[in-house]
C-alpha positions, 0 to 999 in steps of 0.5 A: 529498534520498535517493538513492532519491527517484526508485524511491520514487513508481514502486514506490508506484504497483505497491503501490497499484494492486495492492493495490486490485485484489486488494480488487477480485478478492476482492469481485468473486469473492465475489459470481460465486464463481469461482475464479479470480478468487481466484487473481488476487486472491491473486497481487496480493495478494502482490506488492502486499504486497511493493510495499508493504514497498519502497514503506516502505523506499524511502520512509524512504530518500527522505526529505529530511532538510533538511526543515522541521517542518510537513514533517518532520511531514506525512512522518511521519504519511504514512510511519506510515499506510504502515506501518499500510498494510502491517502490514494487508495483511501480515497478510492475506498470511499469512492467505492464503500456503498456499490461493491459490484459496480464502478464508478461510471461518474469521474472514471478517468479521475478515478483511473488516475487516482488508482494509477498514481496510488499504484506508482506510490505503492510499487516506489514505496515498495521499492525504497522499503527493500532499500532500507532492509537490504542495503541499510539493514533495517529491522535485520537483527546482527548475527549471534 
């Protein structure tokens, strides 16, 4: 067991919440058209993207290494889906860093797509991390 097994599941939850909330304020501000409501989605966004790229780190650092094959594997497929996580939501941070209040008008169904796909990943990689805590008892410590 790593020595950061314990941040890895704190720090995902702020990654998860805030970035579904950011998908949240940019739908909800899309069909109100207040502003700011982008602001809000831009700043979850942003620090939601940063959980994201700790929540990666932590979790290669969580990582049992004594582990067997069926979950070294099921850690691996979850671990790539929370790199694609964070490779989509990144991209939409740098389209968005210089226009906090605005959204992109240019490529917007790109854009739409982008997020939808990162918001799949995040949603299945969610589901797969509760997968290795609760049915393969991943970073459950034993009974005393």
């Amino acid at each position: 067991m790593g020595d950061l097994m314990v941040p890895h599941p704190i720090i995902v939850d702020f990654a998860v919440a805030l970035l579904a909330v950011s998908v949240g304020f940019d739908l909800l501000a899309s069909v109100v058209n207040e502003r700011d409501l982008r602001i809000v989605a831009w700043w979850t966004l942003m620090v939601g993207t940063v959980a994201a790229a700790l929540s990666v780190v932590s979790g290669y650092a969580a990582a049992p290494a004594d582990a067997s094959t069926m979950v070294t594997e099921t850690i691996e497929f979850h671990r790539n889906l929370g790199i694609a996580t964070l490779v989509c939501f990144a991209a939409c941070c740098l389209w968005r860093v210089n226009n906090p209040s605005g959204f992109p008008e240019r490529y917007r169904d790109a854009y739409w797509t982008l997020t939808f796909i990162g918001l799949g990943a995040l949603i299945v990689t969610s589901y797969w991390g509760g997968v290795l805590v609760f049915k393969f008892g991943v970073g459950v410590l034993p009974p005393p």
